[in-house]
C-alpha atoms as a printed R data frame, in Angstrom:
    type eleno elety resid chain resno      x      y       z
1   ATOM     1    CA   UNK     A     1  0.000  0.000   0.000
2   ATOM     2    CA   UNK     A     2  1.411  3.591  -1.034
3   ATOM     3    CA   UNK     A     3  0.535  6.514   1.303
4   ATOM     4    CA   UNK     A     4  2.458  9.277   2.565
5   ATOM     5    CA   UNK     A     5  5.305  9.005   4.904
6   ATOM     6    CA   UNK     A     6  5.647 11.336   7.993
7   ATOM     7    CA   UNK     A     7  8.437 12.238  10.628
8   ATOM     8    CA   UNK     A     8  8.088  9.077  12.668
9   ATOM     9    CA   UNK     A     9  8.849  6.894   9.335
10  ATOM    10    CA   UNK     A    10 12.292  8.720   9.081
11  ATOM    11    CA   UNK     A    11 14.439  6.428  10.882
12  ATOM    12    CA   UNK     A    12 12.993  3.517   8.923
13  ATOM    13    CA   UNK     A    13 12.952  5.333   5.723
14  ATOM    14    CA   UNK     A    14 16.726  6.217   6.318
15  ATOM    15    CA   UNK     A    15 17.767  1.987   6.770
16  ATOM    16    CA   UNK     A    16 15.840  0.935   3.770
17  ATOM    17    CA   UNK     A    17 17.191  3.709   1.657
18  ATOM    18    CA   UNK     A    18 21.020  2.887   2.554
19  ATOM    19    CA   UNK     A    19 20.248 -1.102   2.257
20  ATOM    20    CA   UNK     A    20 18.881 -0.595  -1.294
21  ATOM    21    CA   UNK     A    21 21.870  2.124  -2.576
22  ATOM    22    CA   UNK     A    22 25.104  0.954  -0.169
23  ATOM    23    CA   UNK     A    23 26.879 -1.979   1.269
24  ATOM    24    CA   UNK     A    24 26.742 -5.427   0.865
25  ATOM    25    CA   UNK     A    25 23.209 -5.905   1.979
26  ATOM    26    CA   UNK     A    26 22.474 -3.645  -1.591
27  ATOM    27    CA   UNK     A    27 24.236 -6.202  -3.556
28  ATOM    28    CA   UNK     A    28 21.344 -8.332  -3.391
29  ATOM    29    CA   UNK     A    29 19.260 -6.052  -4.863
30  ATOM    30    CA   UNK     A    30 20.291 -4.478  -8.794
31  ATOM    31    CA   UNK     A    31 19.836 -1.009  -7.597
32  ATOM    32    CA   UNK     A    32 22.998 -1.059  -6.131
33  ATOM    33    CA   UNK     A    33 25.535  1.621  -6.051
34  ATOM    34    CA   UNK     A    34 28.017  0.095  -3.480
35  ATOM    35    CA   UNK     A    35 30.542 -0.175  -6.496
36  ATOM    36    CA   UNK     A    36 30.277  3.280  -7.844
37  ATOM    37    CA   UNK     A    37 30.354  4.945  -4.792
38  ATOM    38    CA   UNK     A    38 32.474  4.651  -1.462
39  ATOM    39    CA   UNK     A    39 30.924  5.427   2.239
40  ATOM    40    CA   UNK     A    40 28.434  3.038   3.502
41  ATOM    41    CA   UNK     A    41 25.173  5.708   4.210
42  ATOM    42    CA   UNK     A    42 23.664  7.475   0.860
43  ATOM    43    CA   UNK     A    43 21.174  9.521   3.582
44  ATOM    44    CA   UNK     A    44 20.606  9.955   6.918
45  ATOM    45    CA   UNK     A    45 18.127 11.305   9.384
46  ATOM    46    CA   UNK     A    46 19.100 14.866   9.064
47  ATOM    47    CA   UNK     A    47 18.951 14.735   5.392
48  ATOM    48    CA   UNK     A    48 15.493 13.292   5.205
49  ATOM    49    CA   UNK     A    49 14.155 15.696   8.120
50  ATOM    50    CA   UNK     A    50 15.434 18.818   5.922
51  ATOM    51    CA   UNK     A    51 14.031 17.063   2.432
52  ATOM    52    CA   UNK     A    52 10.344 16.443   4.230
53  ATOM    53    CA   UNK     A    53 10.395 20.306   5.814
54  ATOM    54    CA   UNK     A    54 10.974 21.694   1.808
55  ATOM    55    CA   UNK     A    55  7.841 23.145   0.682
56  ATOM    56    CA   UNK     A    56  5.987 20.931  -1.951
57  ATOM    57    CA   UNK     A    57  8.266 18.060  -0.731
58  ATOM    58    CA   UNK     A    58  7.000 14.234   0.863
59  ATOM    59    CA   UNK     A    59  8.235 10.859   0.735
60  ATOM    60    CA   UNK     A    60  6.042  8.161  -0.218
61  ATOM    61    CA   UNK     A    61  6.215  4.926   0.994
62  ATOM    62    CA   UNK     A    62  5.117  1.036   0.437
63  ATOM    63    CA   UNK     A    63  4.029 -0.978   3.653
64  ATOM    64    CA   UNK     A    64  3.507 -4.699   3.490
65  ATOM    65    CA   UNK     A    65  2.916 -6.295   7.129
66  ATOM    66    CA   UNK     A    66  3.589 -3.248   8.728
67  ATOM    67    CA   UNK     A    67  6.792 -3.174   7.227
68  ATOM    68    CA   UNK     A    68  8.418 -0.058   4.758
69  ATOM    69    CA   UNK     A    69  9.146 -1.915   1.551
70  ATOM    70    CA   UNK     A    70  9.742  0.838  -0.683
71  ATOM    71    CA   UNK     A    71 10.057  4.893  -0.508
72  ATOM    72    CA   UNK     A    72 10.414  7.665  -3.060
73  ATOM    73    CA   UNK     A    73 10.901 11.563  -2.818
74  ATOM    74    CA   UNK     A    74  8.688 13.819  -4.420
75  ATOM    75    CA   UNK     A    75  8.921 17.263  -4.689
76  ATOM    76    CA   UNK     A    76  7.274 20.067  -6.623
77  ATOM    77    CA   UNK     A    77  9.288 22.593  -8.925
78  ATOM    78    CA   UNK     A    78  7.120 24.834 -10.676
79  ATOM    79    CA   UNK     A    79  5.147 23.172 -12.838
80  ATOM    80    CA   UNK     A    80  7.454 19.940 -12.757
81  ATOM    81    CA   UNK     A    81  7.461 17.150 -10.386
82  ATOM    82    CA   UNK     A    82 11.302 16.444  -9.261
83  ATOM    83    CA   UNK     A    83 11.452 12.049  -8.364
84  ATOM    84    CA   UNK     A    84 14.799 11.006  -6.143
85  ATOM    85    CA   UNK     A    85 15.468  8.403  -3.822
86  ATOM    86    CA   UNK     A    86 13.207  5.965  -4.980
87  ATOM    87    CA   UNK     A    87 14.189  2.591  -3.290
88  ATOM    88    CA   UNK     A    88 12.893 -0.640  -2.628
89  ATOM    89    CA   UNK     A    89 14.492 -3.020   0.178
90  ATOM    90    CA   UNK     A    90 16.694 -5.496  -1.905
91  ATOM    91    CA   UNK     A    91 14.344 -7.931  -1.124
92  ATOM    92    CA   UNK     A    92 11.570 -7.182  -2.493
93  ATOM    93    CA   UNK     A    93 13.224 -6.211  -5.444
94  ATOM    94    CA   UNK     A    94 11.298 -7.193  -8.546
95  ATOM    95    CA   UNK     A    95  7.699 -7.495  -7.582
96  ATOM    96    CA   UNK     A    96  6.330 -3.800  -9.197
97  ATOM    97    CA   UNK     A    97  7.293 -1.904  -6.097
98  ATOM    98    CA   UNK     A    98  8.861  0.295  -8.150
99  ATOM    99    CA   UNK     A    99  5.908  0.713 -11.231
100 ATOM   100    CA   UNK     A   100  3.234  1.415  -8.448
101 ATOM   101    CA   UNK     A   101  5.686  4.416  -7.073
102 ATOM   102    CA   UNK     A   102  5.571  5.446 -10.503
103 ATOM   103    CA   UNK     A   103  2.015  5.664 -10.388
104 ATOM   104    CA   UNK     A   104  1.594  7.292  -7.702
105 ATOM   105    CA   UNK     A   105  4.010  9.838  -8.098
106 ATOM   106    CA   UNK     A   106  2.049 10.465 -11.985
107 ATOM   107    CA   UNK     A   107 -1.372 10.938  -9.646
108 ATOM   108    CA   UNK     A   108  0.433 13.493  -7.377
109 ATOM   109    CA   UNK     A   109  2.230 15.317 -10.037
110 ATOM   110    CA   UNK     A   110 -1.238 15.829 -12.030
111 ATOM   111    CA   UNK     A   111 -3.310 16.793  -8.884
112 ATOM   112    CA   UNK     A   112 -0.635 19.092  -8.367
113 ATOM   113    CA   UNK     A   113 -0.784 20.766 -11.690
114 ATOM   114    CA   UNK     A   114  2.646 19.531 -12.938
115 ATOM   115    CA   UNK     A   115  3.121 19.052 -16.426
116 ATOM   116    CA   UNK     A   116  5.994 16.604 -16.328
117 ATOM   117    CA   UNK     A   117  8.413 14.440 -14.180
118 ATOM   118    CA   UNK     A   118 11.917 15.208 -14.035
119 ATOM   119    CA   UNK     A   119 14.703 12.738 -12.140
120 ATOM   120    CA   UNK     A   120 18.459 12.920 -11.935
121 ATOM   121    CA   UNK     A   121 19.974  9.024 -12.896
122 ATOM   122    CA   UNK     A   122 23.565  8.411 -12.841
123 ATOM   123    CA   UNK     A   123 25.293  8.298 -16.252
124 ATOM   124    CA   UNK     A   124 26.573  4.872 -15.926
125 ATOM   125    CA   UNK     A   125 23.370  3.377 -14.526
126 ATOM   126    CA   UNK     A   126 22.480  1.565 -17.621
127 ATOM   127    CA   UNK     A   127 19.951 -1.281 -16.573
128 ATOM   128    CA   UNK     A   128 18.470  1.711 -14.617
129 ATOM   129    CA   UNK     A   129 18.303  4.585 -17.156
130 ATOM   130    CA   UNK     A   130 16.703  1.371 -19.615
131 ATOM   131    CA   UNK     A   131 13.960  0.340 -16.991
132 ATOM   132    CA   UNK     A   132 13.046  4.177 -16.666
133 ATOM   133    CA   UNK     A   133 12.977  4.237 -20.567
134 ATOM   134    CA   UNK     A   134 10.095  1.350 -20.102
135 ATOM   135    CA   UNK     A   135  8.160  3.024 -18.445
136 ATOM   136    CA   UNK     A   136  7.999  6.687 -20.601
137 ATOM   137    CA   UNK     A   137 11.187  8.315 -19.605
138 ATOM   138    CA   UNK     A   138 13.490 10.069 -21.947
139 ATOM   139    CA   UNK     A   139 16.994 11.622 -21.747
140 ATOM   140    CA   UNK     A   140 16.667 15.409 -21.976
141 ATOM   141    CA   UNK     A   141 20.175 15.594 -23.061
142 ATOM   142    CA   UNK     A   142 21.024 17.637 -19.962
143 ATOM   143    CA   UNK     A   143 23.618 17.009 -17.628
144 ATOM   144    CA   UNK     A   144 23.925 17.923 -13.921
145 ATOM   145    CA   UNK     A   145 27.586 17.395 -12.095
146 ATOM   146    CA   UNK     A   146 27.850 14.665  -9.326
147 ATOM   147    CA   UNK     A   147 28.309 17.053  -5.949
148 ATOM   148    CA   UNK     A   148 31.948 16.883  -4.775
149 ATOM   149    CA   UNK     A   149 30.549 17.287  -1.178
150 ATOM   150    CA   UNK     A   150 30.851 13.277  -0.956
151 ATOM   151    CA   UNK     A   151 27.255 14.205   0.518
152 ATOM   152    CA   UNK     A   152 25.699 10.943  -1.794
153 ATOM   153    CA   UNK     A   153 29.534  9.416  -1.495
154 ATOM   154    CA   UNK     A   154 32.735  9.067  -2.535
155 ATOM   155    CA   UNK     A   155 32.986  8.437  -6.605
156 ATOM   156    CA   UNK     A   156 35.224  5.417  -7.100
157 ATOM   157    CA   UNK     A   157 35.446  7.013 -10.858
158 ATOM   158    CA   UNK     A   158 34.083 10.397 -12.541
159 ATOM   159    CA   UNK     A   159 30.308 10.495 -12.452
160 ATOM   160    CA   UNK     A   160 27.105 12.440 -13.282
161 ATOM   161    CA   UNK     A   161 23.878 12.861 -13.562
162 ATOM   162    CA   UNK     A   162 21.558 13.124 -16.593
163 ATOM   163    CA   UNK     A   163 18.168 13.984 -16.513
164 ATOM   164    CA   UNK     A   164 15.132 12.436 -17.278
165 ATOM   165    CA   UNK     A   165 11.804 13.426 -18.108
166 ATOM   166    CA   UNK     A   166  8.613 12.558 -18.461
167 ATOM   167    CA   UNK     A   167  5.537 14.389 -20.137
168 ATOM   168    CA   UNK     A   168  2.057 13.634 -18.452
């Protein structure tokens, strides 16, 4: 079930988006980034806490026995809908987690008046840019740099992001 995810879900939010991007536990999973990337935590509680308090911001999640699944960050940008973070526990990789996010974010991004969806992907994220593709996603043909803050991690080789869109 997708509904939204409040202040209270942080701390659970903040292990199931590190299992599903870092470490070995990731591995299992094909969302992985544990070999493009050094540093074991790709957010923590402070991060998430400022991302929820941004205006036009909220996490979604996906419960299944009581248990957070899946999450993704939505947040509005004019008349755009940015998508980030979206993770599913390696786990319960493969079982349309991931579509039904998609949906959902669509149905918020049209209630909200947005015209389109926008997402940054790692260049070298192939299997990831391609499942995106699937599902109505195009390269824009713009680039953004990968911070040098080592705020997502530390590179293990020159990356960055290019953006993907969406018309709805």
């Amino acid at each position: 079930m997708v509904t939204r995810a409040s202040y209270t879900d942080i701390p659970e939010l903040v292990k199931l988006i590190n299992s599903a991007y870092r470490g070995e536990a990731s591995k299992q999973g094909w969302t992985t980034e544990a070999d493009l990337l050094d540093g074991e935590l790709r957010t923590d509680e402070f991060n998430l806490k400022n991302l929820m308090e941004h205006p036009g911001s909220f996490f979604l999640k996906f419960t299944d026995d009581n248990k957070i699944q899946g999450c993704v960050f939505l947040e509005k940008q004019k008349e755009e809908m940015y998508l980030g973070m979206l993770s599913v526990s390696p786990q319960a990789q493969a079982k349309g987690i991931g579509k039904e996010f998609l949906a959902a974010a669509e149905q918020y991004a049209v209630q909200e008046g947005c015209h389109s969806i926008i997402m940054n992907v790692i260049s070298v994220r192939h299997e990831l840019i391609s499942w995106y593709e699937r599902h109505g996603y195009s390269r824009t043909g713009k680039t953004n740099p990968f911070p040098t803050d080592n705020k997502f991690g530390i590179p293990k080789q020159a990356l960055e992001f290019i953006i993907l869109k969406k018309g709805l």
